[in-house]
DOSEVEX-318991 format. One record per residue (C-alpha): x, y, z; residue number from 1. Coordinates in nm, 4 decimals, m for minus. Each point is the difference from the previous one (the first is absolute). Example, Ala and Ser with C-alpha at 12.3 -4.5 7.8 and 13.67 -1.06 7.14 Angstrom:
// residues 2
px  py  pz  i
1.2300  m0.4500  0.7800  1
0.1370  0.3440  m0.0660  2
This chain:
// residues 462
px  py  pz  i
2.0775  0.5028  m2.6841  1
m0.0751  0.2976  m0.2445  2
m0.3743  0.0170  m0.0782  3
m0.0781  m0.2786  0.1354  4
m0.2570  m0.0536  0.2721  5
m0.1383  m0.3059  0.2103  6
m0.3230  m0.1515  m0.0991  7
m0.2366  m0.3187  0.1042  8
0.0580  m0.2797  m0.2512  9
m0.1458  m0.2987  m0.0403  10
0.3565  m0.2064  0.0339  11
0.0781  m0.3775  0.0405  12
0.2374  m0.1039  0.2366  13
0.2189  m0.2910  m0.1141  14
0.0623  m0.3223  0.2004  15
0.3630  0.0664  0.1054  16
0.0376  m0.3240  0.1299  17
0.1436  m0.0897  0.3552  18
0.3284  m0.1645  0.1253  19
0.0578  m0.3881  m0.0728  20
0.3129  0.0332  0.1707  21
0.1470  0.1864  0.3343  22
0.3286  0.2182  m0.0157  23
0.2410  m0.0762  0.2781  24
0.2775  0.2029  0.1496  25
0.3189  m0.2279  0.0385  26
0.2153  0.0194  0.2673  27
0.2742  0.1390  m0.1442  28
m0.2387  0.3489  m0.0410  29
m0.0461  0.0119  0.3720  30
0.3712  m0.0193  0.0333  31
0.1180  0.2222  m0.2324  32
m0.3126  0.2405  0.1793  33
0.1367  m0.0295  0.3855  34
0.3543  0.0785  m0.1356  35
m0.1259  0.3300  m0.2139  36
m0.1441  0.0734  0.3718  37
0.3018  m0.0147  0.1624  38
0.2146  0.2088  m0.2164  39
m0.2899  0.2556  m0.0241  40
0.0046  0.0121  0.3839  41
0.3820  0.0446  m0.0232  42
0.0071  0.2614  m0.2338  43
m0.2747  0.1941  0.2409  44
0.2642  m0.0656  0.2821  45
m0.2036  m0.2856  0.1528  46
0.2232  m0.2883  0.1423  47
m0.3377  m0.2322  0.0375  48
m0.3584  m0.0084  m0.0834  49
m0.3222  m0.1431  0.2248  50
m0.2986  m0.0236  m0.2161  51
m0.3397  m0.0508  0.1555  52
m0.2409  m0.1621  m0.0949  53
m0.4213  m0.1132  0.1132  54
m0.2629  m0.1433  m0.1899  55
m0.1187  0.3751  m0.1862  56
0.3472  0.1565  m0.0376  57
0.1973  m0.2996  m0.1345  58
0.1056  0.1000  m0.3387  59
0.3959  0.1220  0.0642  60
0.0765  m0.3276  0.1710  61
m0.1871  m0.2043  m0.1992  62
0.2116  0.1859  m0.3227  63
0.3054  m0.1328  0.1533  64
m0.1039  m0.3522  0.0805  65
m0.3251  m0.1001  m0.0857  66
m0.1476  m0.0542  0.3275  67
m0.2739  0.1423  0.1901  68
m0.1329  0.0341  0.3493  69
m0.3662  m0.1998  m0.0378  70
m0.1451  0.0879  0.3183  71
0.3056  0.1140  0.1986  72
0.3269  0.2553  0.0025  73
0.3336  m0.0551  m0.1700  74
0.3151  0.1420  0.0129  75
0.3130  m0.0455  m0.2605  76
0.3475  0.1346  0.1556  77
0.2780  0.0841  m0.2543  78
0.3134  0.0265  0.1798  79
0.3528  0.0732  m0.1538  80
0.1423  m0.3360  m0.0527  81
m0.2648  m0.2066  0.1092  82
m0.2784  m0.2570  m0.1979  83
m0.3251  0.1700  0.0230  84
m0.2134  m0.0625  0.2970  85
m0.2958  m0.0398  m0.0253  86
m0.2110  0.0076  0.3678  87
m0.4218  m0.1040  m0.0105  88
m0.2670  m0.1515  0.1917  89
m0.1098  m0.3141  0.1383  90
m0.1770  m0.0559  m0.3158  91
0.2672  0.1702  m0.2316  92
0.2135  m0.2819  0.0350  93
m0.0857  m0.2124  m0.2115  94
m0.2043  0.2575  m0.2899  95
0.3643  0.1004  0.0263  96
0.0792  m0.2555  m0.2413  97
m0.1630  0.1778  m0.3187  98
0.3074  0.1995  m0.0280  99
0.2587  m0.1793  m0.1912  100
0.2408  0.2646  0.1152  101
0.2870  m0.1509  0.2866  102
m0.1114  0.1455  0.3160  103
0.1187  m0.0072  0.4041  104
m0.3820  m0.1257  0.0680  105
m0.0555  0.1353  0.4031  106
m0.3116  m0.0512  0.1751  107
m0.1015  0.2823  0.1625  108
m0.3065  m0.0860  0.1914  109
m0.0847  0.3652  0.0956  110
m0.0766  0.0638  m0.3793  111
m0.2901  m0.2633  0.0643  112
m0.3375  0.0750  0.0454  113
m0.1721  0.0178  0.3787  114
0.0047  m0.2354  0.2447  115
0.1830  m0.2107  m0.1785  116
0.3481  m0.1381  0.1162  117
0.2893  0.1678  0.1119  118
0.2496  m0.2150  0.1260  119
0.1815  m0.0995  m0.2682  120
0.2115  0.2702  m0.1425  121
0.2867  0.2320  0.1663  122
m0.0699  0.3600  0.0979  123
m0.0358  0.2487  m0.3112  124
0.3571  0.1526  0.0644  125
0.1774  m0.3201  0.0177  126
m0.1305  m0.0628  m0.3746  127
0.0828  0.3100  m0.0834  128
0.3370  m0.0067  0.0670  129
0.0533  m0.3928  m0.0813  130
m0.1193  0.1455  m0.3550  131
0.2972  0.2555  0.0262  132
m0.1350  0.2663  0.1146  133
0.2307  0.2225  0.2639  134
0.0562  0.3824  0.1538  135
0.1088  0.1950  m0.2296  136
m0.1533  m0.0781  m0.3329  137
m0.2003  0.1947  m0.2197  138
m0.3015  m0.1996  m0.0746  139
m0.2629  0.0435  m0.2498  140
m0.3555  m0.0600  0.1040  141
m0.2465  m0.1316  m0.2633  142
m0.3554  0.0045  0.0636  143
m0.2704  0.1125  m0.2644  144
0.0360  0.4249  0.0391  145
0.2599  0.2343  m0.0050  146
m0.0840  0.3785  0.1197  147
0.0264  0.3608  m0.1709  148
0.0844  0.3476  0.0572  149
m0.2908  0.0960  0.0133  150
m0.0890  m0.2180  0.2964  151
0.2751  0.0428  0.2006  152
0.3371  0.1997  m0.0216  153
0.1653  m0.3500  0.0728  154
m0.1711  m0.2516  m0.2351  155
0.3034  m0.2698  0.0396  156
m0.0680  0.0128  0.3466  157
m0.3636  m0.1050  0.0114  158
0.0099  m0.3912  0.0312  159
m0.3364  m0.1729  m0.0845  160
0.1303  m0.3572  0.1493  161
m0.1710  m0.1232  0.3377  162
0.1030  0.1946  0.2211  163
0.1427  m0.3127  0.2900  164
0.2410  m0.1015  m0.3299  165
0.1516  0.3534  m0.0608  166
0.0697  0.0498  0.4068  167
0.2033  m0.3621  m0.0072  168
0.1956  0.1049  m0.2815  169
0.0543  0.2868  0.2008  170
0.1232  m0.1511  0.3243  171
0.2742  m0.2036  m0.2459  172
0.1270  0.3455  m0.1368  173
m0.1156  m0.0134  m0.3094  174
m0.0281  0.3563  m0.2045  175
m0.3131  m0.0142  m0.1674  176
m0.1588  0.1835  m0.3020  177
m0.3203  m0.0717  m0.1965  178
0.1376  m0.1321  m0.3419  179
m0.3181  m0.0665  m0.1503  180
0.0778  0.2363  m0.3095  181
0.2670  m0.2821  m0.1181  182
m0.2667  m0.2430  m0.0957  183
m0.3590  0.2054  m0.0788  184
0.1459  0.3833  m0.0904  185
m0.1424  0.0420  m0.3575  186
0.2766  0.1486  m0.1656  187
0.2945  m0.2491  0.0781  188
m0.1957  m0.3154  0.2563  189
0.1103  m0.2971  m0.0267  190
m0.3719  m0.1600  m0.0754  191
0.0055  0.2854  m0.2415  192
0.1266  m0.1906  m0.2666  193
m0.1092  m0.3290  m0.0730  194
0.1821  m0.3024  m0.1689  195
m0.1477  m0.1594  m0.2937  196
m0.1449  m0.2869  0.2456  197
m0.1807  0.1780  0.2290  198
m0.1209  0.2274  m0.2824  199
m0.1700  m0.3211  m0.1580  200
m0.1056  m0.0878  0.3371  201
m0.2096  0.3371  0.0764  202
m0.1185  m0.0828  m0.3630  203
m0.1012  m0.3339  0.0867  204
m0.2082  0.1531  0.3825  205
m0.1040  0.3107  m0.2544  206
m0.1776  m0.2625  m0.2623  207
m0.1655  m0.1395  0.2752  208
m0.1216  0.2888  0.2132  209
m0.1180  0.1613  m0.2988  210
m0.1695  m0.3146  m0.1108  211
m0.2063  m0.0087  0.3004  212
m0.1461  0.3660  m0.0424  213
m0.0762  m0.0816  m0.3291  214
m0.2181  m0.2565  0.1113  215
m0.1847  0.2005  0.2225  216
m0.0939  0.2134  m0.2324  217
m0.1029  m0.2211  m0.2543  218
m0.2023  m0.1853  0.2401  219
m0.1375  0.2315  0.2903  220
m0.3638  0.0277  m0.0160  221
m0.2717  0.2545  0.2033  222
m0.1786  m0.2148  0.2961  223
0.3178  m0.2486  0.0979  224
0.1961  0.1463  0.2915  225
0.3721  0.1142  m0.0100  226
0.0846  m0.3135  0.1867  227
m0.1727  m0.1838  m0.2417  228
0.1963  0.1155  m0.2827  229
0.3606  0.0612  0.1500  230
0.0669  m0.3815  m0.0944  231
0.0034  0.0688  m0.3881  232
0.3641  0.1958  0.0680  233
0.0681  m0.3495  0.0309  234
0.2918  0.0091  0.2543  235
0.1874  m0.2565  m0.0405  236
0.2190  0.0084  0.3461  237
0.2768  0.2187  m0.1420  238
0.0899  0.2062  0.2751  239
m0.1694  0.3464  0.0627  240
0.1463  0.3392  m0.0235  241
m0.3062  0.2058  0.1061  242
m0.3517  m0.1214  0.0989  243
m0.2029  m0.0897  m0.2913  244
m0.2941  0.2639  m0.0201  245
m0.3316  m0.0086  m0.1697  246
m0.1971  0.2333  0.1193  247
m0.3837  0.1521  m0.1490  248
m0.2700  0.2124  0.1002  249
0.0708  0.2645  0.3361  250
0.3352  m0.1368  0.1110  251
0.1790  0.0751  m0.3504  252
0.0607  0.3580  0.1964  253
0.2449  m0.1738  0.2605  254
0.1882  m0.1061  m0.3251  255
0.1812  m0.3016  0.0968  256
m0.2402  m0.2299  0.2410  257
m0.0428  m0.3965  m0.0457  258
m0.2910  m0.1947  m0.0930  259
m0.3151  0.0146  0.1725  260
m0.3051  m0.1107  m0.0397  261
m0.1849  0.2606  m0.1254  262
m0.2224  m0.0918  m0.3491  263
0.1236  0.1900  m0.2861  264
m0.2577  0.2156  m0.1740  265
m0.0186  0.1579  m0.3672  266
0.1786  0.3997  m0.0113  267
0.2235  m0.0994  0.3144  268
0.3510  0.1130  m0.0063  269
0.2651  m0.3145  0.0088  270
0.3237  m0.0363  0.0378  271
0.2639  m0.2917  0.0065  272
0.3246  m0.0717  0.0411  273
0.2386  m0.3149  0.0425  274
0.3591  m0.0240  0.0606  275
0.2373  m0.2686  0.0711  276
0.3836  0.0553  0.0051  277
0.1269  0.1908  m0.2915  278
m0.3726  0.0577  m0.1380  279
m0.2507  0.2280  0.0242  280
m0.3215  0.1059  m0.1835  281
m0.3214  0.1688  0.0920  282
m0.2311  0.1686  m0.1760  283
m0.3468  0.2268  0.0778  284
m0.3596  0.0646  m0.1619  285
m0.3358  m0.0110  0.0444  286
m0.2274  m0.2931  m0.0262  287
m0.2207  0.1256  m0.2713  288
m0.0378  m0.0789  m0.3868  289
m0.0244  0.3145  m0.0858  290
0.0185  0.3858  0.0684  291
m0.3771  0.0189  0.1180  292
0.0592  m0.2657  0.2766  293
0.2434  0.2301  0.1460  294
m0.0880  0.1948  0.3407  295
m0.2497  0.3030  m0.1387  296
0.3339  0.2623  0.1009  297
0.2283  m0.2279  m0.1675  298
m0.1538  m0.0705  m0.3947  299
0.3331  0.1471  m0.1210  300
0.2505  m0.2388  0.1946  301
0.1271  m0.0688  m0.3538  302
0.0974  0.3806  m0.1490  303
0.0303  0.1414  0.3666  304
0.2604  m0.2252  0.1161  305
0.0062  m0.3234  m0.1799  306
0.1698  0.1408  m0.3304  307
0.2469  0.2489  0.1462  308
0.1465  m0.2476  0.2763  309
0.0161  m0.2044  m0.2665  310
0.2107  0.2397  m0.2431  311
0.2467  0.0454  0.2794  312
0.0373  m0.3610  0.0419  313
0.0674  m0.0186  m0.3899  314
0.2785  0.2752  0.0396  315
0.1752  m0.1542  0.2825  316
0.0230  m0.3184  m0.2006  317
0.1316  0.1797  m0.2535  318
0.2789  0.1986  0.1883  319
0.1163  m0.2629  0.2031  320
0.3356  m0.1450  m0.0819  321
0.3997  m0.0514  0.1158  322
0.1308  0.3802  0.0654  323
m0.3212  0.1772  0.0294  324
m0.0300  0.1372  0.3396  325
m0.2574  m0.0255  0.2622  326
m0.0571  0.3731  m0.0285  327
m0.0930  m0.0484  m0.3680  328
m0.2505  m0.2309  0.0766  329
m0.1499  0.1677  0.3193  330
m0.0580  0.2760  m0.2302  331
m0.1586  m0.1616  m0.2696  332
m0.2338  m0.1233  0.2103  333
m0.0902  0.3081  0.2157  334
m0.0061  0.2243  m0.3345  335
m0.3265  m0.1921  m0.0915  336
m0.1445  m0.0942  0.3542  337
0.1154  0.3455  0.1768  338
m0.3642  0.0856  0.0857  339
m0.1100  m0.0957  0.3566  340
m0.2768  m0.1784  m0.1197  341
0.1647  m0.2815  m0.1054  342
0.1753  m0.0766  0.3236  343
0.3587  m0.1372  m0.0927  344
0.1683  0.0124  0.3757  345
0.2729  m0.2639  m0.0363  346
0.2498  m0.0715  m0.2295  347
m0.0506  m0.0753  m0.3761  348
0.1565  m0.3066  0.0308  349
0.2651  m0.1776  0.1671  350
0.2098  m0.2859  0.0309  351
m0.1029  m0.3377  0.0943  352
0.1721  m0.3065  0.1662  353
m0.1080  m0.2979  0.2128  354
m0.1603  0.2981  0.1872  355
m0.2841  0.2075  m0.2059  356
0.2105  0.2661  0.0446  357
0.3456  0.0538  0.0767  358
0.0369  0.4045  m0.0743  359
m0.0768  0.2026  m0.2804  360
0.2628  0.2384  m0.2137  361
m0.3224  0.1534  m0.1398  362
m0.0690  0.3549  0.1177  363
0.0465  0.3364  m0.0334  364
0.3253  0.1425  m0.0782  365
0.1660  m0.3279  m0.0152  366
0.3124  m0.0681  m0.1624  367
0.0224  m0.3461  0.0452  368
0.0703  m0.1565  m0.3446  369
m0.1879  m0.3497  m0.0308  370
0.1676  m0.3036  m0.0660  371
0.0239  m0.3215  m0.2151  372
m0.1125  m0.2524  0.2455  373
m0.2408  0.1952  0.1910  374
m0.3407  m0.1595  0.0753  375
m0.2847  0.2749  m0.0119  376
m0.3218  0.0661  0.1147  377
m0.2691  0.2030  m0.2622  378
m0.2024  0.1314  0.3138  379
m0.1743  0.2954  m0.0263  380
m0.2734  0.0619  0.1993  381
m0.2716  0.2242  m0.0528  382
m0.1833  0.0304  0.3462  383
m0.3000  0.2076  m0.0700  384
m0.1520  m0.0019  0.3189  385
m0.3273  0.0283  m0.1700  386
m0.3046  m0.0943  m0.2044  387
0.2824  m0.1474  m0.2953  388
0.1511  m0.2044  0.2498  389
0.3534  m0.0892  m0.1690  390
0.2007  m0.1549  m0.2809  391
0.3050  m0.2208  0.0210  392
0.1604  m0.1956  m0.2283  393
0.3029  m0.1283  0.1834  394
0.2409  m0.2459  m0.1683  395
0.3521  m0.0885  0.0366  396
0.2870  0.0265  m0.2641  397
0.3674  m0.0219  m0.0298  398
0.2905  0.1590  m0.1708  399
0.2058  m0.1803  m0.1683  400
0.3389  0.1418  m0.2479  401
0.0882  m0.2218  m0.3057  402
0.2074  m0.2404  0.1892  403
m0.2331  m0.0651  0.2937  404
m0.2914  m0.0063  m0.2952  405
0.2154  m0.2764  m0.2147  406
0.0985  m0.2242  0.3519  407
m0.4055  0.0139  0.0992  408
m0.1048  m0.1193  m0.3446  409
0.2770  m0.3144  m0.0200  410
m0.0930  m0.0908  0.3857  411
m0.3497  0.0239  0.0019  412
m0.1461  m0.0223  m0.3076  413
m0.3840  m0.0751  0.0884  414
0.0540  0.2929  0.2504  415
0.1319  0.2369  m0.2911  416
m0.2914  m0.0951  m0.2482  417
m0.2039  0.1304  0.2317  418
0.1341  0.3100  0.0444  419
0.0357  0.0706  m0.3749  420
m0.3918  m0.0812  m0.0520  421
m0.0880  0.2023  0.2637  422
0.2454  0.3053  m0.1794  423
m0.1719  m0.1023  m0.3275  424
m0.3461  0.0681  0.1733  425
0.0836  0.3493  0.1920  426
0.1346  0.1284  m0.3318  427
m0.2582  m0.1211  m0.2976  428
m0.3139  m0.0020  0.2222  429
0.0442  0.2416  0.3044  430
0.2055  0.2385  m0.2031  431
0.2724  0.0507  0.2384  432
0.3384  m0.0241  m0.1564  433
0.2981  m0.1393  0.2191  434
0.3396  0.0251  0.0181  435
0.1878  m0.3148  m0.0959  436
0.1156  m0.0179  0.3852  437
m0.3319  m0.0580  0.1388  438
m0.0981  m0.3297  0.0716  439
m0.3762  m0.0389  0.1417  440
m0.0770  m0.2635  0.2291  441
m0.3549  m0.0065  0.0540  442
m0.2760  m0.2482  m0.1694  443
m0.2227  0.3546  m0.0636  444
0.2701  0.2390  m0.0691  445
m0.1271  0.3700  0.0174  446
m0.3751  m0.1773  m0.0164  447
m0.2488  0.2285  0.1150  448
m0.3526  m0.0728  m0.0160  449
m0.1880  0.2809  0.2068  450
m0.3446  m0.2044  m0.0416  451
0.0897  m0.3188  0.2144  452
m0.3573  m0.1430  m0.1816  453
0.1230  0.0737  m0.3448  454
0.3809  m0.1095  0.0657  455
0.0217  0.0050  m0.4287  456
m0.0075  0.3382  m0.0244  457
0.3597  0.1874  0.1495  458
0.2128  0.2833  m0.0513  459
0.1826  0.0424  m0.3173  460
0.2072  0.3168  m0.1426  461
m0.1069  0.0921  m0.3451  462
């Protein structure tokens, strides 16, 4: 970035449009996904694979067959040899239909929520092994979490499935390991990489999540409460991947609470955030017009925090790309946000999936190289703990080589003229320059208005 330095602009932020039509992953991608999983479990020495799955940590099952537990537990079994089985709930049954994949549907009643019936479906062990399970085997098990050194001398061994479903597959004979790392580590997982449709599908949730926070800001106003204004994010019913949070006032030092009803005043602190699968977006300020609205210890939000957050965000953009390494990017971050003040505890960034976060090959020291195909997280968050509150500016993008760039434009062309406009806006008005590779997804990309009253005035680099 040279010379250059952030600065409050007053900035218009073009109407990127939002989707007229829904990507869809065929069937033939969910097969092509289960039998990537097998070989990858073979190749780690795994003769099967269980994958777990409830309603909050559904993302690895759901990646190989589109379905997910609504209110229950689910379990997919595969065995050498066998069709994929596929064991849910009382109600699972029929939601089981959504995936297009062929399945061995089981109802297994014990997956079902309380009190409900039980009388229906054989033992646990007897599906297990009907679904080719037997002693001996090495199996896999697939949850949401796998386990470091620096946790425990034997991460493999630490299984994060209930515990009444690892002692049956016990009592068969099964040799279990925690094999989480084949789907969600971040150098090689197999949800690492994404195919060109679910690319345009986190593009698609991305648009929309963003969509909504733009909104908010746009329209929030001092003296309606938070509840009162969490309906202009405008959820639509697309599924959730973290609770949507607008928060003002007091509570914006818990960070990440729901609505309430508390009234919103002018120089409160806000915050908001909205994700859905495969899209994410927040973004922090004050509710103020201007610098002398701002809490009396706090009149330089802007300079203090405001601009140099804001730089780093600039250079991450701009180092991003296929080969650069997580390292790289760790450091360009903490080489401008090192002080304590600002507060940068987690990651600068990570990748993102049906879950808000899957892992993250960002930080320190890393090698990991990232990826065409990779869906990515711009999260860095500057928790003062203070007077200045925070910033945040978090959007999603994806990287994307020539080939991957050339299939995205010729299958989803309304998709990919959003993504150039929103290139064509970071570059010529926010002053960030981008590396053909990166594709933003969000409807207010690298936005950041720190005066939610004044939402025309934002960040640029000049």
């Amino acid at each position: 970035m040279g010379g250059r330095k952030a600065e409050l602009a007053e900035l218009e932020l073009p109407d990127f449009g939002t989707p007229v039509s829904e990507p869809h992953l065929p069937v033939e991608l969910y097969e092509a996904r289960i039998e990537r999983a097998r070989a990858r479990a073979e190749e780690h020495g795994f003769d099967a694979l269980v994958v777990y799955a409830d309603r909050e940590h559904f993302a690895n099952l759901a990646y190989l067959t589109g379905y997910d537990p609504r209110f229950e537990e689910a379990l997919l079994v595969l065995a050498p040899g066998r069709q994929p089985s596929l064991l849910v709930g009382n109600e699972g049954m029929a939601y089981s239909a959504v995936s297009p994949v062929q399945l061995e549907r089981v109802l297994y009643q014990t997956f079902s929520l309380p009190g409900q019936p039980r009388s229906s479906s054989a033992t646990l062990r007897e599906l297990l092994t009907d679904a080719g399970l037997r002693a001996g085997l090495s199996v896999g098990l697939v949850g949401w979490k796998y386990f470091v050194r620096e946790e425990t001398d034997e991460p493999d061994e630490w299984l994060e499935l209930p515990a009444f479903i690892v002692d049956v597959l016990r009592q068969i004979g099964c040799r279990l390991r925690n094999a989480n790392r084949l789907f969600i580590d971040p150098a090689n997982g197999l949800r690492v990489v994404n195919e060109v449709e679910q690319l345009a599908r986190f593009e698609f949730a991305a648009t929309w999540s963003s969509q909504g926070v733009r909104n908010v800001i746009a329209g929030v106003q001092p003296g309606r409460t938070e509840l009162e204004l969490a309906p202009l994010l405008g959820m639509n019913g697309l599924p959730l991947s973290c609770h949507p949070i607008l928060v003002a006032g007091p509570r914006t030092a818990a960070f990440i609470p729901s609505p309430s009803a508390y009234r919103l005043q002018v120089g409160d602190p806000i915050f908001c955030a909205y994700g859905v699968w495969g899209g994410n977006t927040a973004r922090a300020g004050f509710l103020v017009e201007e610098a002398g609205q701002l809490p009396a210890g706090a009149r330089d939000y802007v300079s203090r925090l405001v601009e140099p957050y804001f730089a780093a965000v600039a250079a991450w953009y701009e180092t991003v790309g296929i080969g650069v390494t997580g390292g790289e990017l760790f450091d360009v971050v903490h080489s401008r946000l090192s002080d304590p003040f600002y507060g940068v505890g987690l990651n600068p960034g990570h990748l993102i999936h049906l879950d808000e976060w899957v892992s993250s090959p960002i930080y320190a020291g890393s090698d990991i190289a990232l990826r065409s195909g990779m869906a990515l997280q711009m999260d860095i968050i500057p928790l003062t703990h203070s007077v200045y509150h925070m910033s945040n500016v978090e959007d999603g993008i994806a990287l994307a080589d020539a080939p991957l760039r050339e299939a995205f434009a010729e299958m989803y062309p309304e998709a990919w003229a959003r993504i150039q406009a929103r290139r064509a806006f970071m570059e010529r008005k926010l002053g960030i320059a981008l590396k053909p590779e990166v594709l933003p997804f969000s409807n207010m990309p690298a936005y950041l208005p720190p005066y939610w009253l004044a939402p025309q005035f934002a960040m640029r680099i000049a």
